[in-house]
C-alpha positions in Angstrom: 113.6 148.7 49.5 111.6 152.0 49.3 112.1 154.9 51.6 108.1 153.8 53.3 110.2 150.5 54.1 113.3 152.4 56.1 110.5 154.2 58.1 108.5 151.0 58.7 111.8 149.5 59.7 112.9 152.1 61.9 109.1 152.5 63.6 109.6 148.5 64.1 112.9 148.7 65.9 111.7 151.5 68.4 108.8 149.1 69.1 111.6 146.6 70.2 113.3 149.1 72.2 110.6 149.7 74.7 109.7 146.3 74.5 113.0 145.6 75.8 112.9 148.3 78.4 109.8 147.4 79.7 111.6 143.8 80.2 114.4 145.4 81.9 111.9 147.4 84.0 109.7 144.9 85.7 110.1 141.5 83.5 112.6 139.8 85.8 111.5 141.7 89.2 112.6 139.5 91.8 114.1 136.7 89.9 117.0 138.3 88.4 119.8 135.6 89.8 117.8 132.5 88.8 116.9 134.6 85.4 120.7 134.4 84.7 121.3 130.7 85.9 118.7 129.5 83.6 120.3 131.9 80.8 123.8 130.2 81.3 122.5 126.9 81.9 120.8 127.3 78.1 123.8 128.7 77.2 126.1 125.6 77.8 122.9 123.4 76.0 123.4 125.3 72.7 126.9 124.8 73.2 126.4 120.9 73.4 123.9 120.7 70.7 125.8 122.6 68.5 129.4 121.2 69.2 130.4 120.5 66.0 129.8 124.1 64.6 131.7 125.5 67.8 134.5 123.4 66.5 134.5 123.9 63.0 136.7 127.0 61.5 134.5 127.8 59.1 131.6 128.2 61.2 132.3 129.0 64.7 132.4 132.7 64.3 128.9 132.5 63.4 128.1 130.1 65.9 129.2 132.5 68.8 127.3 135.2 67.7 124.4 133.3 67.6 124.9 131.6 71.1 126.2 134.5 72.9 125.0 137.1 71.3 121.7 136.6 70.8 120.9 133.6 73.0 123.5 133.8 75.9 123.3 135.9 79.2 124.8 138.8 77.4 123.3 142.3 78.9 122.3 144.2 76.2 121.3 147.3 78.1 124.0 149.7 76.6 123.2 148.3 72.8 120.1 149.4 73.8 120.3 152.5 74.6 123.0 153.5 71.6 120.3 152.2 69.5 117.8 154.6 70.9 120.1 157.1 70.3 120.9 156.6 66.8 117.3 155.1 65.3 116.5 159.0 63.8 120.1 158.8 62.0 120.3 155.5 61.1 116.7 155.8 59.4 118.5 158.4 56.8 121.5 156.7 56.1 120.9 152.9 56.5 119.6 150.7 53.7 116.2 149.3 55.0 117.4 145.4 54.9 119.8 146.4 57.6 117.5 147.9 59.9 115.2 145.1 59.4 118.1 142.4 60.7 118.5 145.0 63.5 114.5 144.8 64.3 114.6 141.5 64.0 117.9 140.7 66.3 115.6 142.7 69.1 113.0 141.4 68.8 114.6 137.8 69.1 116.3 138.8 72.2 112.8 140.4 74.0 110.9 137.2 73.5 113.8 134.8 74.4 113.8 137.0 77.5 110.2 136.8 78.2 110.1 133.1 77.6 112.8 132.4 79.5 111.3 135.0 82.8 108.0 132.7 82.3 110.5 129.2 82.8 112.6 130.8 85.9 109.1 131.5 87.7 107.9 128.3 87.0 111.0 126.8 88.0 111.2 128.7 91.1 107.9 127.8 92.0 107.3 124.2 91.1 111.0 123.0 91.7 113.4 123.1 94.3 115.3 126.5 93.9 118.4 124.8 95.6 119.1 122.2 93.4 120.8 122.4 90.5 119.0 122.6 87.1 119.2 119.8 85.0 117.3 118.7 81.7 114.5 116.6 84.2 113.6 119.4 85.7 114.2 122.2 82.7 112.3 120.0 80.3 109.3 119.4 83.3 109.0 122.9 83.7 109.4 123.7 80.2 106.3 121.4 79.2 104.1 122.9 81.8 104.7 126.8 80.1 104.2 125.3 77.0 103.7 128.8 74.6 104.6 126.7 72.0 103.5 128.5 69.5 105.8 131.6 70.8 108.9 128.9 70.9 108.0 128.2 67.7 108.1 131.7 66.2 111.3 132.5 68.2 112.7 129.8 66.2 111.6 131.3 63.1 112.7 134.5 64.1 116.4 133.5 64.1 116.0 131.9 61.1 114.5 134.7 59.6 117.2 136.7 61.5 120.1 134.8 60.1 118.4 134.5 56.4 118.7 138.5 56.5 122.1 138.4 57.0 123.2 135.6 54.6 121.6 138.4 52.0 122.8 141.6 53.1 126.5 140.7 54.2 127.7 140.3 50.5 127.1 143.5 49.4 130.4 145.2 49.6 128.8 148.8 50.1 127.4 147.9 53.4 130.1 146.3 54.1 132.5 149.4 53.4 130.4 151.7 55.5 130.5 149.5 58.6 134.2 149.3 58.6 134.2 153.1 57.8 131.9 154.2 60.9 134.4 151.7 63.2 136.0 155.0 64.3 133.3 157.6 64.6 130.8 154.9 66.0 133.2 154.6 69.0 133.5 158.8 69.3 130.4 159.2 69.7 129.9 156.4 71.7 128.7 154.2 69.9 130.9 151.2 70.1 128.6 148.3 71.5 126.6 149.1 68.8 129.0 149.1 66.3 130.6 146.0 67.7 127.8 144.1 67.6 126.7 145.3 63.7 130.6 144.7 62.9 130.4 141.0 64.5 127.4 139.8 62.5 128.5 140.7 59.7 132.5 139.1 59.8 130.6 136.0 60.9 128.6 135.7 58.4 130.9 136.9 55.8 133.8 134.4 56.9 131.2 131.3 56.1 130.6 133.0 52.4 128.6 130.8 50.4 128.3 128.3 53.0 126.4 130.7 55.4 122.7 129.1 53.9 124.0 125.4 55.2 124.9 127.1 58.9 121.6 128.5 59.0 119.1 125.6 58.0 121.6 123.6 60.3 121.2 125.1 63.3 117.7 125.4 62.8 116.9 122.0 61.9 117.9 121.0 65.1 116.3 123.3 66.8 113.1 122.9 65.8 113.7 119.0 66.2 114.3 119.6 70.0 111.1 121.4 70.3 109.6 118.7 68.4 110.9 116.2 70.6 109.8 118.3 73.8 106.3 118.6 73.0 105.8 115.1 72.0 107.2 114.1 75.5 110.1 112.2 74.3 112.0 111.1 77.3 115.0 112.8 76.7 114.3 115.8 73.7 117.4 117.8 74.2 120.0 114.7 72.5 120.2 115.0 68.9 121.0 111.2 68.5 117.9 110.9 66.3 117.0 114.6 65.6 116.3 116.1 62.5 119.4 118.5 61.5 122.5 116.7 63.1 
């Protein structure tokens, strides 16, 4: 990619940044306990759905960094903030492909946090906030959000996310220069940051070749469950006849 792309890139991933922030700010104002319910609740759904990858050697690396870091109730605040830190450097010295999977891995995590701010209000107000959240209710109030088209793009986001990463992760320079910045990442405070780069990239490497199947799995069934919610099957979050398993 061109040096016009790195800047693009970079100008992308600031957008994310305040985007984020202005989440963090006044997205979740008064709703920040039932925010994180509902994030761990979602949490232990992907883990259900997605068993079978949880359990596998091959692929579980990759599955937990999908699942916890990019969908799970992971505070991302101080990733945040290194990457604010570090956009002006890493525009110079980072190939564009990698600061496009970094744009993208934001902007993933904003709109699953806006989506999910929407469901908690609507849960809070059209369901008892005592009891305890089960697929009736999440799949009720779920329907009645609908931004289905948003659902659908955050799909497509992590596929586009996880296609990016199948690429860059087998070139060995990038590779080489994220294990050689381990060190001075973490002195100058940078270590979330790195760590998160640094656990991307082992997952995906450790699945090799088999990285493409991972990713069209995990989507498949993903996009089957919002299938099956919007077309009000009766119970859309079993994969018993779902696309993908």
């Amino acid at each position: 990619m061109s040096d016009h792309d790195r800047i693009f890139n970079a100008a992308r991933l600031m957008e994310q940044l305040r985007r984020s922030r202005a989440f963090r700010t006044d997205g979740a104002v008064g709703i920040e306990r039932e925010l994180s319910l509902l994030r761990r609740w979602q949490s232990a759904r992907l883990a259900r759905t997605h068993a079978d990858l949880l359990r596998s050697p091959l692929y579980r690396p990759a599955a937990e960094f999908f699942l916890d870091e990019l969908y799970g109730d992971r505070d991302l605040s101080q990733l945040e903030h290194d990457l604010a830190r570090v956009v002006p450097m890493m525009t110079r010295i980072l190939p564009a492909a990698v600061l496009h999977a970094a744009g993208l891995a934001l902007e993933l995590n904003a709109l699953s946090h806006e989506l999910d701010a929407r469901l908690t209000r609507m849960l809070v107000a059209e369901f008892d906030p005592r009891a305890e959240l089960d697929e009736t209710a999440y799949v009720a109030a779920y329907r009645r959000c609908a931004r289905y088209d948003q659902r659908y793009h955050q799909i497509d986001l992590t596929e586009r996310l996880g296609r990016d990463l199948q690429a860059i992760v087998p070139k060995h320079v990038i590779y080489a220069a994220l294990k050689l910045a381990r060190t001075p990442a973490r002195l100058a405070g940078l270590g979330e940051l790195h760590r998160f780069l640094e656990a991307g990239f082992h997952a995906f490497r450790h699945m090799g070749a088999d990285a493409g199947t991972f990713v069209t799995t995990i989507i498949g069934r993903e996009r089957a469950i919002l299938e099956r919610i919007r077309a009000g099957h009766s119970w859309p979050l079993a994969l018993d006849d779902a696309a993908g398993g």
